[in-house]
C-alpha positions in Angstrom: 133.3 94.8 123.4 129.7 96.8 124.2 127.2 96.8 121.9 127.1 100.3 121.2 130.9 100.4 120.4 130.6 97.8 117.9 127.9 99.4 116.7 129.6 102.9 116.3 133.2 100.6 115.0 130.9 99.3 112.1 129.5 103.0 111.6 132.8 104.2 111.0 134.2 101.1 109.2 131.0 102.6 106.6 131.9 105.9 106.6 135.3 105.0 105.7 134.5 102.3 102.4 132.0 104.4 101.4 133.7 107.7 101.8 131.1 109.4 103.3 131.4 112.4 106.1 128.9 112.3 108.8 127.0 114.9 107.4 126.5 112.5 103.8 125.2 110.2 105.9 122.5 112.4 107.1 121.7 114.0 103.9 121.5 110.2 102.7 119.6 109.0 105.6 117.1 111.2 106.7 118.3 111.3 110.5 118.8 114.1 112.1 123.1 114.9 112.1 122.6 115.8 115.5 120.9 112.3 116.6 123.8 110.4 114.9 126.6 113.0 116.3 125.4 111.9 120.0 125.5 108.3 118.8 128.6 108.5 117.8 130.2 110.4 120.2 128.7 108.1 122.6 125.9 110.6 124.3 123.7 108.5 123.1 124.4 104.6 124.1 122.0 102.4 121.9 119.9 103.6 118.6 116.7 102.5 118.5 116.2 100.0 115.5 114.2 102.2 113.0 117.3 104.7 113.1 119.9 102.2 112.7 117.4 100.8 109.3 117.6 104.6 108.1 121.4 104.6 108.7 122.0 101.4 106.9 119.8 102.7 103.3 121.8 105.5 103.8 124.7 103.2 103.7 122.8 101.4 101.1 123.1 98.3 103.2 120.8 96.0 104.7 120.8 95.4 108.6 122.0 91.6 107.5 125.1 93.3 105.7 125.7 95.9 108.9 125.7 92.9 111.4 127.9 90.6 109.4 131.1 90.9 111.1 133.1 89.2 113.8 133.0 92.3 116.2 128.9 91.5 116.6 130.3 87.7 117.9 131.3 88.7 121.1 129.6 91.7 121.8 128.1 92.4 124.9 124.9 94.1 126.7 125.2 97.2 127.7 
């Protein structure tokens, strides 16, 4: 699997336990809804590492947590 669809797999898998809509994540986060709307619609292949830290304390997650799961094992470069 690519990077940046494990990436946006884990995003959702978020959005989902924490029941949280896009836009809560923006509101939470402080990113822009249209900068994680073109990540996750795929626009937009890789985030660069500051957003993904202000998506994951809008999770209230740390970067650890977000890449602790099998799909990061085998994912590839894009």
């Amino acid at each position: 699997m690519r990077l940046s669809v494990a990436i946006r797999k884990r995003i959702k898998y978020y959005l989902k336990t924490k029941n949280m809509k896009v836009w809560d994540l923006c509101q939470s986060s402080g990113i822009a809804c249209s900068t994680i709307s073109t990540l996750m619609s795929g626009k937009t292949e890789l985030p660069q590492l500051d957003t993904l830290l202000h998506i994951c304390n809008g999770f209230d997650i740390t970067l650890k947590e977000f890449f602790d799961d099998p799909t990061f094992d085998t994912a590839e470069q894009d």
